[in-house]
PAZA-388604 format. One line per field, with one value per residue: residue number from 1; x, y, z of N, C-alpha, C in turn. Coordinates in steps of 0.001 Angstrom, whole numbers. Atoms other than C-alpha are relative to their C-alpha. Layout:
residues N
num (NUM ...) .
neast (X ...) .
nnorth (Y ...) .
nup (Z ...) .
caeast (X ...) .
canorth (Y ...) .
caup (Z ...) .
ceast (X ...) .
cnorth (Y ...) .
cup (Z ...) .
***
This chain:
residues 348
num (1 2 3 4 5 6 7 8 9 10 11 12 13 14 15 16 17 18 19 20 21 22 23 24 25 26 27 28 29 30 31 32 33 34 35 36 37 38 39 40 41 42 43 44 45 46 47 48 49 50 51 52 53 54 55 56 57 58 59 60 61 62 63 64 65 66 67 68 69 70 71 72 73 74 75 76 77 78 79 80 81 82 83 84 85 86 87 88 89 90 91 92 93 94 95 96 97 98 99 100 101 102 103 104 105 106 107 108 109 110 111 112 113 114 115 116 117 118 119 120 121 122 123 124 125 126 127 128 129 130 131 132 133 134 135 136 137 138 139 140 141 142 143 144 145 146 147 148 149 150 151 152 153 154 155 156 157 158 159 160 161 162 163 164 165 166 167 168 169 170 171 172 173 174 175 176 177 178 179 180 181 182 183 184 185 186 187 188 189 190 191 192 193 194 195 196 197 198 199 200 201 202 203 204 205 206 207 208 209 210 211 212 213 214 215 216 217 218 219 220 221 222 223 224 225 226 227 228 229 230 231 232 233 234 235 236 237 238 239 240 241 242 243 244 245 246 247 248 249 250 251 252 253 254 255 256 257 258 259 260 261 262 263 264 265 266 267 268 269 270 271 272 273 274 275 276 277 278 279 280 281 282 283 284 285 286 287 288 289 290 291 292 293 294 295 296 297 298 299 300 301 302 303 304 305 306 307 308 309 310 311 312 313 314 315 316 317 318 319 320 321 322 323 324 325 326 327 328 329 330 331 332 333 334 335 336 337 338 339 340 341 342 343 344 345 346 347 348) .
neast (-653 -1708 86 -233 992 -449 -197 1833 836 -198 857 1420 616 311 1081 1459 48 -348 798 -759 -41 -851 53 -110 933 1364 386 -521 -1754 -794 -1025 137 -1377 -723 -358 -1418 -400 16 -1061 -328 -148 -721 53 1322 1952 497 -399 958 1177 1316 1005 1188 -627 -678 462 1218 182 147 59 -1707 -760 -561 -1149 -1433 -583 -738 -845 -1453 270 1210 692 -288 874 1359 1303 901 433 1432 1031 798 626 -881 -222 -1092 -1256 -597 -1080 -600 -581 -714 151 905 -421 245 846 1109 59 524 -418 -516 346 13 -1509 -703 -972 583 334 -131 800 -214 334 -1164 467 -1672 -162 383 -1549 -193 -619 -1248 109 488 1400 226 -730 623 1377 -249 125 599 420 -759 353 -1347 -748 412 -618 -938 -529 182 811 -301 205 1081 -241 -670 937 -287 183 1374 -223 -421 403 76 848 953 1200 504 -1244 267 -778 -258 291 -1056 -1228 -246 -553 -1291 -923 -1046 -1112 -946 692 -1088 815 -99 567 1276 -407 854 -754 1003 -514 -134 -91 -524 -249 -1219 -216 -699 1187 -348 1835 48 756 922 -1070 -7 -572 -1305 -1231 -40 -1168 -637 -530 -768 -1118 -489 239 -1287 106 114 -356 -1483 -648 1802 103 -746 967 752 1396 674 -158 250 -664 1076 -1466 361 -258 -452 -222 187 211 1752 10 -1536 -1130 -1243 -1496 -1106 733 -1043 436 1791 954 -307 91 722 74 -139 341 -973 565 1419 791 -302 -742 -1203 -349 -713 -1280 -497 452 -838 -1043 483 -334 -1137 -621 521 -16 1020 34 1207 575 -565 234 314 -300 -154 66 1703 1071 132 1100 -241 -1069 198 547 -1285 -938 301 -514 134 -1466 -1323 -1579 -402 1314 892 1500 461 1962 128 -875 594 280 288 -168 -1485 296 597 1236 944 552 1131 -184 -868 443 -251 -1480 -908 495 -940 513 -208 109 1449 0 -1104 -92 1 757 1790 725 -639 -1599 -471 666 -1021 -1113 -678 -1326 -520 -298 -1219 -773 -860) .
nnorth (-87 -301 1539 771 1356 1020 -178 268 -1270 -1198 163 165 -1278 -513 30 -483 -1628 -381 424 884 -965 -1130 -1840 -924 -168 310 1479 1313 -14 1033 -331 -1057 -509 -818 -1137 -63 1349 500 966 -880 -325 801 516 1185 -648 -518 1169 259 -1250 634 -989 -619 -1017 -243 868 -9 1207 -68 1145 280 -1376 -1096 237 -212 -1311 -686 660 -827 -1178 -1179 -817 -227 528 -695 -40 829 -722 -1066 728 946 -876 685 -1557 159 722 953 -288 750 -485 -853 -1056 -1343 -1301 -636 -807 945 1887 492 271 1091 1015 1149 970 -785 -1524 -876 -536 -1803 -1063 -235 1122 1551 1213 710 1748 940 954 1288 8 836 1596 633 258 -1162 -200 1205 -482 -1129 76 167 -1038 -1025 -983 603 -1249 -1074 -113 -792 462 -495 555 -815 1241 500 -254 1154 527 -44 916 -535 -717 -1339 -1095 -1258 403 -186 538 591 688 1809 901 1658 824 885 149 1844 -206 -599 1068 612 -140 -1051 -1165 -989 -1008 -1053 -982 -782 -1257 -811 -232 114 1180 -380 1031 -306 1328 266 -1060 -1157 -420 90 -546 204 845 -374 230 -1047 -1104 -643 -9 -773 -290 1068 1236 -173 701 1454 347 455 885 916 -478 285 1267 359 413 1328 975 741 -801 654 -228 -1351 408 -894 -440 -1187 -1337 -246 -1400 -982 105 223 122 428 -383 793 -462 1400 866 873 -532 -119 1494 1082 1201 1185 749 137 1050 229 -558 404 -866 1014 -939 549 99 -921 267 -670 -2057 -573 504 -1095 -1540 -290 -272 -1457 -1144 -986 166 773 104 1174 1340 259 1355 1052 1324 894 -726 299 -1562 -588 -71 -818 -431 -648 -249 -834 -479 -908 -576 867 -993 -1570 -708 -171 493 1240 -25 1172 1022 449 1295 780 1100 -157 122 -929 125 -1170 -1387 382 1052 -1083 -27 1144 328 -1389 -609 -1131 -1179 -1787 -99 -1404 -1075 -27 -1369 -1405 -1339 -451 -431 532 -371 -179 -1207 -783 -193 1549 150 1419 361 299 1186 -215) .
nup (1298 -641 -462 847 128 697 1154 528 -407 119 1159 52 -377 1341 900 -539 396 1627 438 665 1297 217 -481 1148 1371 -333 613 -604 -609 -211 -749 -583 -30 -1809 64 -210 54 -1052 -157 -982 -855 -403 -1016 -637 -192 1164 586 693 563 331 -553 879 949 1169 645 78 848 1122 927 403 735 -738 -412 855 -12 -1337 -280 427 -253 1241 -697 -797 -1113 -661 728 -783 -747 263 833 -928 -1125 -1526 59 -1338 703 -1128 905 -602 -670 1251 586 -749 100 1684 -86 482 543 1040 1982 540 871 -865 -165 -1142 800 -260 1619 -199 1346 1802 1073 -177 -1069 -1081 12 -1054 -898 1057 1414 1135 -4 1341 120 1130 1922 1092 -42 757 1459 1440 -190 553 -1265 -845 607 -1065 -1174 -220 -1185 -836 -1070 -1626 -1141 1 -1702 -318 -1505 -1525 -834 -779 -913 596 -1014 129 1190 -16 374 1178 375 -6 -1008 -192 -1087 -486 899 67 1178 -137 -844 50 1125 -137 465 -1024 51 463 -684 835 -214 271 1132 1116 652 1375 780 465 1041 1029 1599 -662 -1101 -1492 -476 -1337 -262 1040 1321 531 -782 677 -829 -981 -249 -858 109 1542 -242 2 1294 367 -298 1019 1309 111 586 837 1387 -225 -69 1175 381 -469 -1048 -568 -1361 -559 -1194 -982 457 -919 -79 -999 -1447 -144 -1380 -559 615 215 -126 -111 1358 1286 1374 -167 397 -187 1320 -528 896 1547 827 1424 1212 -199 -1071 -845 -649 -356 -1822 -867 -168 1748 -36 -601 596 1384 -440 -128 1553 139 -1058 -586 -1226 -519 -1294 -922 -925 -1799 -582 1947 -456 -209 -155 -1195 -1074 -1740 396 441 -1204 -606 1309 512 -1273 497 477 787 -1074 601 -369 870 -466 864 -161 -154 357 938 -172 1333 -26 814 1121 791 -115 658 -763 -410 -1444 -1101 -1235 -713 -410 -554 -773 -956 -1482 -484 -1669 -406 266 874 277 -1239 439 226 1944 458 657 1182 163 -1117 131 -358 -1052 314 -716 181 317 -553) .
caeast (-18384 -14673 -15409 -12903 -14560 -13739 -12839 -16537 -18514 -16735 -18006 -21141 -22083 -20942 -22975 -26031 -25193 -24681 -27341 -25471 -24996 -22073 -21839 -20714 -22625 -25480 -25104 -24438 -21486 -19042 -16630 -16451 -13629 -11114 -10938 -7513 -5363 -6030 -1770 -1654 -2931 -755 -1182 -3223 -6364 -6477 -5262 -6443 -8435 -11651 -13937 -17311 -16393 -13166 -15189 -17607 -19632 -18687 -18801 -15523 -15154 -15052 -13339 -10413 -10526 -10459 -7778 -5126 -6462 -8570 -11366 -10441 -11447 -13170 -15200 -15938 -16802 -19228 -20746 -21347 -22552 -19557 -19352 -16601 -12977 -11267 -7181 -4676 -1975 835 -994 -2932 -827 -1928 -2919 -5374 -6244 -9312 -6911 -5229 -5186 -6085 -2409 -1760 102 -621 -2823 -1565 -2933 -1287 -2164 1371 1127 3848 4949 3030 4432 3159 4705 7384 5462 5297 1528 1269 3987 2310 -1504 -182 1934 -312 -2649 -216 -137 3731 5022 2864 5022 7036 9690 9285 8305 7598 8754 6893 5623 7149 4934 5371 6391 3499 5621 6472 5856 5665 2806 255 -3350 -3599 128 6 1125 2362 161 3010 6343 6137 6752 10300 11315 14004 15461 18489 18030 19941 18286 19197 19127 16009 17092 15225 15752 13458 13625 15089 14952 17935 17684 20358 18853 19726 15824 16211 12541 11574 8965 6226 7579 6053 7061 9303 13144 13693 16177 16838 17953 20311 23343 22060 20652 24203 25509 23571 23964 27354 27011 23331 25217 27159 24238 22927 20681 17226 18328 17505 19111 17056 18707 17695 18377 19798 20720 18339 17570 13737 13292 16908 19746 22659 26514 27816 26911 29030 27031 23950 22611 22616 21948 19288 18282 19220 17251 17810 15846 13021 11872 13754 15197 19137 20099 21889 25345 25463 23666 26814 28830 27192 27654 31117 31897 29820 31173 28394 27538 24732 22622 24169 23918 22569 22737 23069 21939 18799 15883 15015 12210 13186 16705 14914 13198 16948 18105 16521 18693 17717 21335 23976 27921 28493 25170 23229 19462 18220 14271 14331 15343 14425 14308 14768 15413 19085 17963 16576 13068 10046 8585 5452 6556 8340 5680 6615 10433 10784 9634 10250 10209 10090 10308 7375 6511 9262 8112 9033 8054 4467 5015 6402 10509 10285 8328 10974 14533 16655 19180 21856 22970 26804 28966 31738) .
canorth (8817 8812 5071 2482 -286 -3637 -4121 -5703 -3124 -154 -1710 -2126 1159 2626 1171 1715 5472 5644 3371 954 3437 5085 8908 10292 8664 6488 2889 22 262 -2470 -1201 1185 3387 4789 8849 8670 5516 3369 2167 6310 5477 3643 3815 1240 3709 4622 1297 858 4414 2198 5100 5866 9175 8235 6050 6103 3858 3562 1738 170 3314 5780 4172 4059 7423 8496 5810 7800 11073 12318 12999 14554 12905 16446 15921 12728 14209 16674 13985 11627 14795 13787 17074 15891 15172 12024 12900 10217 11161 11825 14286 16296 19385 20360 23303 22577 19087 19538 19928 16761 13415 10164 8859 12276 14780 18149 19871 23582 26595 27031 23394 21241 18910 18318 14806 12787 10390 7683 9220 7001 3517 1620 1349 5258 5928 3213 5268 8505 7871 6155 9083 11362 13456 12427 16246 18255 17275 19654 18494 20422 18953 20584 18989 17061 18332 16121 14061 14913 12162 11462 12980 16233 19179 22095 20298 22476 22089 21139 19663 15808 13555 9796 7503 5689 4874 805 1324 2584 -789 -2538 -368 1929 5498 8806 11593 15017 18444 20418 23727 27128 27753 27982 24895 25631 23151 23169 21192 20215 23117 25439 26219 27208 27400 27598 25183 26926 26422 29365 31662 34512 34884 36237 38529 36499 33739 35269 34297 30435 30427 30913 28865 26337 28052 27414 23348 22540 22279 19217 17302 14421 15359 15561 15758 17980 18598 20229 22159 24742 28204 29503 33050 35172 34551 33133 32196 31116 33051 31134 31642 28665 27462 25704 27315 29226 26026 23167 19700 17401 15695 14294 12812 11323 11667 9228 11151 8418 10300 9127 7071 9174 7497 8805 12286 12844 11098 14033 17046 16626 15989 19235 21092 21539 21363 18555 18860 17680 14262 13672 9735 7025 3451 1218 2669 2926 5201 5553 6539 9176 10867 12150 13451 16590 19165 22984 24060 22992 23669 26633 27903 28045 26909 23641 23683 20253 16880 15077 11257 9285 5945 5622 3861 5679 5828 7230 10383 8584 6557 10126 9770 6253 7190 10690 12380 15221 16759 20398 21727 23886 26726 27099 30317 33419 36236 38003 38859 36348 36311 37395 40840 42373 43654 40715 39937 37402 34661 33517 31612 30569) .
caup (-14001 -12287 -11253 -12672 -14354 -15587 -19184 -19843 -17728 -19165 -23141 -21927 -19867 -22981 -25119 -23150 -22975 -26861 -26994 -29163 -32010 -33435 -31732 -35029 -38043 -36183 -37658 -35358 -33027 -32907 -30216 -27341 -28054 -25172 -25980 -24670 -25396 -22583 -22412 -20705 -17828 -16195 -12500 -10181 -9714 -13279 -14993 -18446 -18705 -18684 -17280 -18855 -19878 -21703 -23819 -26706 -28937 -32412 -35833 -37620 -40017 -37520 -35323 -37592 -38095 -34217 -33858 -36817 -35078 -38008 -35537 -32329 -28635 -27786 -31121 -29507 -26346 -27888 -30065 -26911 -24731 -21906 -20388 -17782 -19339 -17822 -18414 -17090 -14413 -17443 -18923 -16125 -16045 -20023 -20198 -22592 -22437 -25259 -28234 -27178 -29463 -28403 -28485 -25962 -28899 -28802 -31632 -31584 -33315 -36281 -37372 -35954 -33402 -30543 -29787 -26992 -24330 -27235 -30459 -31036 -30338 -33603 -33324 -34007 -36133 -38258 -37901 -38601 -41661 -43508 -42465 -43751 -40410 -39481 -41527 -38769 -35846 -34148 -31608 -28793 -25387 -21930 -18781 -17176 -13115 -10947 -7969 -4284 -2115 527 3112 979 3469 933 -1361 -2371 -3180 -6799 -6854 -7494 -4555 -4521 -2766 -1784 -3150 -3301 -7149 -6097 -4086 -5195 -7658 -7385 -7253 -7024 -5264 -6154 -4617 -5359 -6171 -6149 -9302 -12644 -15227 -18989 -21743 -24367 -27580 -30407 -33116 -30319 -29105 -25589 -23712 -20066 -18758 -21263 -24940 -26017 -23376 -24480 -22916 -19508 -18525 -15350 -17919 -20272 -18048 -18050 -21664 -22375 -20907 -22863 -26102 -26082 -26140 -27813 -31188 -29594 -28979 -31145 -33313 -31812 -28444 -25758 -22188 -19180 -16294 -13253 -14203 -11159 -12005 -9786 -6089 -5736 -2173 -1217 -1842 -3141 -2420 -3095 -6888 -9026 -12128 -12869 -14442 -13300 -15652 -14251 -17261 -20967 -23353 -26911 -29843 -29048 -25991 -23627 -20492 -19981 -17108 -14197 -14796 -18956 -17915 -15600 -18669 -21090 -18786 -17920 -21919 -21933 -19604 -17735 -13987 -12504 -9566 -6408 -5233 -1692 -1927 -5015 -4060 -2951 -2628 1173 2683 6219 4629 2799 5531 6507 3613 3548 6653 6505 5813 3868 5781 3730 4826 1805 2602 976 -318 -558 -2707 -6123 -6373 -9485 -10616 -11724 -14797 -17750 -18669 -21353 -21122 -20723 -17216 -16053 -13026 -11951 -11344 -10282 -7543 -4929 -1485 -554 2726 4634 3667 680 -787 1610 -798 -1564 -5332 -7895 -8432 -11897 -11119 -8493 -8737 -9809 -7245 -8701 -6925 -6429 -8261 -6061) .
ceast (1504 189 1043 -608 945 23 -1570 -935 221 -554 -1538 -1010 718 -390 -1472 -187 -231 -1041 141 129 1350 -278 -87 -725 -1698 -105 421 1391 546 1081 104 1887 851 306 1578 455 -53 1756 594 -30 142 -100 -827 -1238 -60 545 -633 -909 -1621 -1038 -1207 777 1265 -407 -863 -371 558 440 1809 527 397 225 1555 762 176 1550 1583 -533 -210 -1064 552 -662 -911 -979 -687 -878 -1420 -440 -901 -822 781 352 1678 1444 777 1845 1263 1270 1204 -396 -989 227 -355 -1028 -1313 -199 -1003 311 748 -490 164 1549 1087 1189 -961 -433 89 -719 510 -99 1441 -707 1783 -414 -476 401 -260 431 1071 -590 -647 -1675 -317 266 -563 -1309 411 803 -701 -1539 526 598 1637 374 -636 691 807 1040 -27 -764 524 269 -823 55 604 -602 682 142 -1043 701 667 -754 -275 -966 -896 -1258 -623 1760 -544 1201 -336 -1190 511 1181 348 700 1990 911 669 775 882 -85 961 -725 1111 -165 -1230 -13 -808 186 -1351 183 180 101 1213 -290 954 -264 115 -1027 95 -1627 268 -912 -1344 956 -249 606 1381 1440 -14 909 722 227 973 1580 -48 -413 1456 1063 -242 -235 1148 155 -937 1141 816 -501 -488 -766 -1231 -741 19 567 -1217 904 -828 680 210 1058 -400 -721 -1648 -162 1460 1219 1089 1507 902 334 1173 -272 -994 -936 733 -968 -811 -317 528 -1031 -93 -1732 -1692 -850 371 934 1497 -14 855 1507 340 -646 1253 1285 83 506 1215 517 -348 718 -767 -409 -1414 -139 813 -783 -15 192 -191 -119 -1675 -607 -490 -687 374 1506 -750 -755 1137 1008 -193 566 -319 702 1206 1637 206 -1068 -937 -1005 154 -1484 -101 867 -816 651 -300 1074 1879 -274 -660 -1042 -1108 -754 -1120 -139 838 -188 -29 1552 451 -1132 336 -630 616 -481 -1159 224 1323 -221 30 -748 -1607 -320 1420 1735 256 -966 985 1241 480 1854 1128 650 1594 810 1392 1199) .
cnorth (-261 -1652 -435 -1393 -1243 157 -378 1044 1225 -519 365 1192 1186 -37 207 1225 564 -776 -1108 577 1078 1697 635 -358 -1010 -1542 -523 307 -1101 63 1287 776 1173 1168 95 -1032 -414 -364 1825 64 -1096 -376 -611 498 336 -1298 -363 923 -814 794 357 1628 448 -1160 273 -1145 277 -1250 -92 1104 1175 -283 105 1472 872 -990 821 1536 878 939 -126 -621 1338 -215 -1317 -169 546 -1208 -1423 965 -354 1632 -258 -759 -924 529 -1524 1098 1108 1360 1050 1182 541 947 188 -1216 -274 455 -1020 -1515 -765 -558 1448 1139 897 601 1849 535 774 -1247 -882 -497 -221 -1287 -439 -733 -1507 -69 -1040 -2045 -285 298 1098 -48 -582 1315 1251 418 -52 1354 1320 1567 51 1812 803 -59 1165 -418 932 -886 1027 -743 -118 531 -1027 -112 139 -1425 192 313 1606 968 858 -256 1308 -386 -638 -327 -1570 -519 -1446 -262 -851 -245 -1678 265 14 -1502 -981 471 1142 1401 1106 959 1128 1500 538 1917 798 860 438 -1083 1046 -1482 428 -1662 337 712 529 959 -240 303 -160 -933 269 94 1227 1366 951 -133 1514 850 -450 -1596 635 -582 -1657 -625 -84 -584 -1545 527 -184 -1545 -994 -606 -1149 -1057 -622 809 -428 -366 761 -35 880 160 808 1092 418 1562 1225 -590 4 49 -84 994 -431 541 -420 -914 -142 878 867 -861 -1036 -1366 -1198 -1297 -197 -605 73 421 -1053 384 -1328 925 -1157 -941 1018 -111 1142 1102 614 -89 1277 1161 73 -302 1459 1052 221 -676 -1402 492 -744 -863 -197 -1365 -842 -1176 -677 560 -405 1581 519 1068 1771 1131 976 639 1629 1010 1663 1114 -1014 404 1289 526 779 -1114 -1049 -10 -1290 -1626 -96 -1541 -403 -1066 250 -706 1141 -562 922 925 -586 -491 1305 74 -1051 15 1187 339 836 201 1099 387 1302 1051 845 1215 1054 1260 -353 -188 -1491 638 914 2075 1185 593 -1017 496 -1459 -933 -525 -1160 -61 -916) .
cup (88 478 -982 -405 -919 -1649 -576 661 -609 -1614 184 743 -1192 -953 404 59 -1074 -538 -1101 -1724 53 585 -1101 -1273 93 -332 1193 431 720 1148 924 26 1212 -1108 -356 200 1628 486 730 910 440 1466 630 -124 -1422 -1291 -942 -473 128 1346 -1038 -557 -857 -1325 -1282 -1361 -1283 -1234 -541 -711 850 1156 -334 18 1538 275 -756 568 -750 940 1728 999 303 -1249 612 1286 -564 -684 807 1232 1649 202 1414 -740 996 -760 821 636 -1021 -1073 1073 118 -1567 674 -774 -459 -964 -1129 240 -987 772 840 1408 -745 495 -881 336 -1288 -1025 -826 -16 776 696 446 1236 676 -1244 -987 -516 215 -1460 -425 -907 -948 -1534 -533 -635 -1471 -847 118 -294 908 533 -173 1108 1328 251 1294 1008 1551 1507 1433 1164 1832 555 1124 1100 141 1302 820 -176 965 -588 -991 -213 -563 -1399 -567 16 1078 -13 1383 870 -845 -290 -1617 -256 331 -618 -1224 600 -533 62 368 217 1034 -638 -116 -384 -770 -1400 -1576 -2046 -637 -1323 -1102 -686 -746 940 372 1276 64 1322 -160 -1196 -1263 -636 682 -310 1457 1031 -67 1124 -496 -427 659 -263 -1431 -521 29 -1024 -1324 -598 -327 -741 -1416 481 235 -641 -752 579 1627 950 1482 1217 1283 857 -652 1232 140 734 1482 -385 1498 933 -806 66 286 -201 -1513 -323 -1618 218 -573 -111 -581 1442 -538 -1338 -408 -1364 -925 -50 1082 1365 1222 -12 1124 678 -548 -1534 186 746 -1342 -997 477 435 -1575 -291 -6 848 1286 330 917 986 712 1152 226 -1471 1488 190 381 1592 484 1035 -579 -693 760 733 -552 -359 1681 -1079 -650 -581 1017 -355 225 -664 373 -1378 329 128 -914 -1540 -164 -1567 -171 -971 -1473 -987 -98 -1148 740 411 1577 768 1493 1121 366 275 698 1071 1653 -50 1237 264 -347 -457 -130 1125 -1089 -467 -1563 -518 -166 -1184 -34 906 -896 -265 503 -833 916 -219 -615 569 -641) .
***
């Protein structure tokens, strides 16, 4: 079922499954429809989505309507009996992946919808207007995990790891420290979230929420920034910081991350600290292999690095231009950070 198939094999072992009959009303089916837009999955092994189970038969009317996301892919699911969900790489971390929509929004439970890595391509926008569905959005987005490199030492077992980095070769990159930290999101109405959007506020943020509370209303409209939170000691204890949050990413109002050069251009208009830079330039593997030392001079520990393309980029392609290493056996403690004493770490 996990097989990828050609664009003619994957029509046609879905119409033999469906029997050449609409799933949902039974007439004659003209078209095998991809669940989840086939233009999500983007990388070589998943190219195209064209898997039997993100597929199913149906006629031109209800097609239409899974296409403006009237009917949901799990109703299509249950109505083809696919008991196995195919999800593409960009969306595998969802926590629930059967309230997503074809196009990859999110259908929450009070009846919005958060924005997908496809919301802003014409195609939708088009489908859901005239569907009348545009007023249920809610801007909010969570960021996105970020892929091991295949020589990442601190991977664990249901982390996603690069099969290779060819993708990377010949563009210019900057890689990043990888600090042991916890990620916040800050938008322009002045919603702060951690990595979960619903998740209530810590008390090991309130120093770096403020932080960005202070320059949110300076931000386009629309716009949201994303940073490490670096207020209480996780594995590493800091001595050396510049901030308790530190600015990794921008991005604007169509869900486009910044390039590196105008995210440094934003946080020093800010005020506000970036991640430090381990190396800016051509992308070179062996080069990267040496980048990661277990001490810094001032003798604050380094977990590892983060790797991304100095250009900017959609949220959708986040997994073709960023990626990390973390060093062995990163975590030292038993119980999570956030259940202990919090220790703060130094701003020097």
């Amino acid at each position: 079922m996990n097989q990828l198939l050609s664009r003619e094999a994957f029509k046609a072992e879905v119409f033999r499954r469906d029997r050449g009959h609409c799933v949902f009303c039974g007439q004659p089916a003209v078209d095998a429809h991809h669940l989840l837009e086939r233009k999500l999955f983007i990388t070589p092994d998943e190219a195209g989505g064209y898997f039997l189970n993100n597929g199913i038969a149906v006629c031109a009317a209800c097609h239409q309507r899974c296409e403006a996301t009237e009917i949901s892919p799990q109703d299509g699911r249950e109505a083809a009996g696919i008991q196995e969900m195919i999800l593409p790489r960009c969306l595998e971390d969802e926590t629930e992946p059967e309230s997503l929509t074809k196009w990859g929004d999110l259908l929450l439970p009070d009846g919005t919808r958060q924005p997908g890595p496809m919301f802003f391509e014409p195609q939708v926008q088009n489908l859901l207007r005239v569907a009348g569905l545009l007023e249920f959005y809610r801007f909010r987005y969570k960021y996105p995990r970020t892929p091991h490199v295949p020589f990442s030492q601190g991977r664990g077992d249901d982390d996603r790891v690069l099969t290779d980095l060819d993708h990377f070769v010949g563009s210019q990159i900057v890689v990043t420290e990888k600090r042991d930290g916890s990620g916040l999101t800050g938008n322009a109405d002045g919603f702060i979230h951690a990595r979960s959007i619903d998740g209530m506020p810590h008390r090991f943020e309130t120093r770096a929420r403020a932080s960005l509370a202070a320059v949110l209303p300076n931000l386009p409209t629309g716009w949201r920034l994303c940073g490490e939170n670096l207020q209480a000691q996780h594995s590493i204890a800091y001595q050396h910081l510049g901030s308790f949050v530190e600015i990794f990413s921008l991005w604007d109002e169509r869900n486009n991350c910044l390039g590196w050069d105008e995210t440094v251009e934003w946080a020093d208009l800010l005020g506000l600290t970036t991640v430090p830079v381990l190396y800016e330039g051509l992308f070179d593997e062996n080069l990267l292999h040496t980048l990661w030392q277990p001490q810094h001079e001032n003798g604050d520990e380094m977990e590892g690095w983060v790797m991304r393309t100095r250009e900017g980029f959609a949220y959708r392609d986040f997994g073709r231009h960023v990626a990390k290493f973390v060093r062995a056996s990163h975590v030292q403690t038993t119980d999570h950070w956030t259940r202990g004493e919090m220790i703060e770490n130094k701003v020097s």
